[in-house]
C-alpha positions in Angstrom: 116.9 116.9 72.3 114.8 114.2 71.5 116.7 112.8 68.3 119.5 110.1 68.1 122.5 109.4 69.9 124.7 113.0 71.4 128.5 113.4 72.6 126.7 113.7 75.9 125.2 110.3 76.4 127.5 107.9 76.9 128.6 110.4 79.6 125.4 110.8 81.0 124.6 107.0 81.0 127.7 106.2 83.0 126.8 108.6 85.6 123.6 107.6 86.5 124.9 103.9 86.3 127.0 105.4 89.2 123.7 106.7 91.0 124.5 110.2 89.9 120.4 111.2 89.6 121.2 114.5 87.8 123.3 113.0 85.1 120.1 110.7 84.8 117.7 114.1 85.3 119.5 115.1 82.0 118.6 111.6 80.2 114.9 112.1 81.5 114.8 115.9 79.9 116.5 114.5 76.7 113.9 111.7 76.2 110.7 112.5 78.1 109.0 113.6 75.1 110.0 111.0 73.4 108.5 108.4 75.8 105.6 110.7 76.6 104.5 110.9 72.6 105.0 106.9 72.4 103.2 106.5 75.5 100.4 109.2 74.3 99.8 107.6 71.0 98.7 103.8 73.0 96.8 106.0 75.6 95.2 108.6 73.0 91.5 109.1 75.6 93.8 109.4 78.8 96.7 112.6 78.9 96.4 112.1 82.4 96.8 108.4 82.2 99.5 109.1 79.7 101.6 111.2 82.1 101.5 108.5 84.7 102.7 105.7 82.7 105.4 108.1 81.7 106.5 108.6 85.0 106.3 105.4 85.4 108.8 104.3 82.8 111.4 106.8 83.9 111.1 105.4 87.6 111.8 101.9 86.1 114.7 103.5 84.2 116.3 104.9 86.9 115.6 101.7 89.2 117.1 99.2 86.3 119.6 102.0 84.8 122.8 99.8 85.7 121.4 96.5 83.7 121.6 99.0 80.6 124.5 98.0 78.3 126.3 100.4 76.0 126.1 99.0 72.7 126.8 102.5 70.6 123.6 103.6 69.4 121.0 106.0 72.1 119.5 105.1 75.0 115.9 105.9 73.7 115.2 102.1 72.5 115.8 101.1 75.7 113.0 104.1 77.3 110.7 102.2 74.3 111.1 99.2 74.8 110.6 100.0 79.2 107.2 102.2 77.6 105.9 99.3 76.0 106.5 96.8 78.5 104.7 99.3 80.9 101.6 99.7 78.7 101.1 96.1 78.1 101.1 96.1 81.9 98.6 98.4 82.5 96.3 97.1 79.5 96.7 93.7 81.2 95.8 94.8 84.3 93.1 97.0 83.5 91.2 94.1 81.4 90.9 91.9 84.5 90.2 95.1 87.0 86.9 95.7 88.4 86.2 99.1 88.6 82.9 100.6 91.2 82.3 104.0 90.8 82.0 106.6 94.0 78.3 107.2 92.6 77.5 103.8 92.8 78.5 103.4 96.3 75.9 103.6 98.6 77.1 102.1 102.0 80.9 101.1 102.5 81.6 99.7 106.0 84.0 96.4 106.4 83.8 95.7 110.5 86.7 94.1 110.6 89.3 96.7 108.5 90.4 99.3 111.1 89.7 102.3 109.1 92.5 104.9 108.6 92.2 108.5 107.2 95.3 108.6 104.6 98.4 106.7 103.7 100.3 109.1 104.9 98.7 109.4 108.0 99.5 105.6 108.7 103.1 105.7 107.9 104.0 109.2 109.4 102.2 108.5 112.5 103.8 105.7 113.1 107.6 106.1 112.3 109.4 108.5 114.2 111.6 111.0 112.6 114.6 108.8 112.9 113.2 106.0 111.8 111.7 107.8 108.6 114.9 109.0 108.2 116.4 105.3 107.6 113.2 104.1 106.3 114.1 106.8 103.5 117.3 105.1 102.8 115.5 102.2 101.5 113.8 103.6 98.5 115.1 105.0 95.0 116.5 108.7 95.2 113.5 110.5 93.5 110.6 108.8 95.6 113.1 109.9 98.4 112.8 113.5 97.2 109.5 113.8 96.8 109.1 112.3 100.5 111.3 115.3 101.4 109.6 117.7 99.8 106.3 116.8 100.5 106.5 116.2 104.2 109.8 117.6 105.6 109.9 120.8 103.7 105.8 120.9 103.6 106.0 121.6 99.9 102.1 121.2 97.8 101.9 118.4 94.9 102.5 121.4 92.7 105.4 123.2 94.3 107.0 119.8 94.4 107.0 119.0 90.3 108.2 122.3 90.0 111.1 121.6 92.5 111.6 118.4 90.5 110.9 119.5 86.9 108.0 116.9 86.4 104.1 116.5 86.6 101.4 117.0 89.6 100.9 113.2 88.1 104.1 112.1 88.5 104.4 113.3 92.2 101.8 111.6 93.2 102.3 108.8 91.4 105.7 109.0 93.4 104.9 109.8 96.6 102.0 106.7 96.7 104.8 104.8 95.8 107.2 105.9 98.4 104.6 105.9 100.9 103.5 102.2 100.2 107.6 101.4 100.2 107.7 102.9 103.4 104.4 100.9 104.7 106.2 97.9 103.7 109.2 98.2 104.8 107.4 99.1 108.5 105.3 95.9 108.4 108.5 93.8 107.6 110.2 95.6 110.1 107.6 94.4 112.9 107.6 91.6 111.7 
């Protein structure tokens, strides 16, 4: 459903105020395509740029859902409004962003940069299982799932949207993000 307001909502919204994520997983399957086509139509050249932004907006949603306020009418404005908001953002950031192609790359070496094979690589390798385990509590529910998936259960990018009923775009876009939570909450915490 991807019209006006249902019985269900208010429901619904209540719940994921109360952290419930599958009372918010319901919201994101009522309005994805809703945000995705108002996200696709300021992105036309870019599905795939598209489908991050979209993810993006629903992992705002669900980090801001308890500032929402019930006024009667459907949640979807709010998901708007959050889209635009998140496409000026990335049309602000993307006019003042230099961009170097792989091609044009012909030597990269900085001396003094210690250089490390993956994200992942830096932040597994250097927390311990128990540690991950708390560092875990410390980011939002769905970039805690796809940690989960990813690296404890050993699940592929694809296996994972499946698991989670989204993109390959939005589990990466996901798991950079919980990976570069974690990294910071490991610098801070040796700090």
């Amino acid at each position: 459903m991807s019209g006006g307001l249902t019985t269900r909502e208010p429901a619904l919204i209540t719940r994921a105020q109360q952290g419930d994520p599958e009372a918010f997983g319901e919201l994101y399957r009522m309005y994805h395509g809703v945000v995705a086509a108002f996200i696709g139509l300021r992105v036309r050249s870019n599905p795939t740029l598209a489908e991050d932004l979209t993810a993006d907006v629903f992992m705002k949603a669900w980090a801001k859902i308890g500032t929402f306020r019930w006024t009667g009418t459907s949640i979807r404005a709010w998901l708007c409004t959050i889209a635009r908001n998140v496409v000026a953002d990335h049309f602000k950031v993307a006019a003042t962003r230099r961009l170097t192609f792989v091609d044009q790359i012909t030597h990269v070496w900085d001396a003094w940069v210690t250089p490390v094979s993956t994200a992942e690589d830096t932040v597994l390798s250097t927390l311990a299982a128990a540690d991950l385990h708390h560092a875990l509590s410390g980011i939002t529910p769905r970039q805690q799932a796809v940690i989960r998936l990813r690296f404890l259960r050993e699940l592929s990018v694809s296996e994972t949207a499946r698991t989670m009923g989204t993109t390959d775009a939005a589990v990466k876009t996901l798991q950079w993000r919980a990976l570069d939570s974690l990294r910071r909450a490991y610098v801070e915490a040796e700090s």
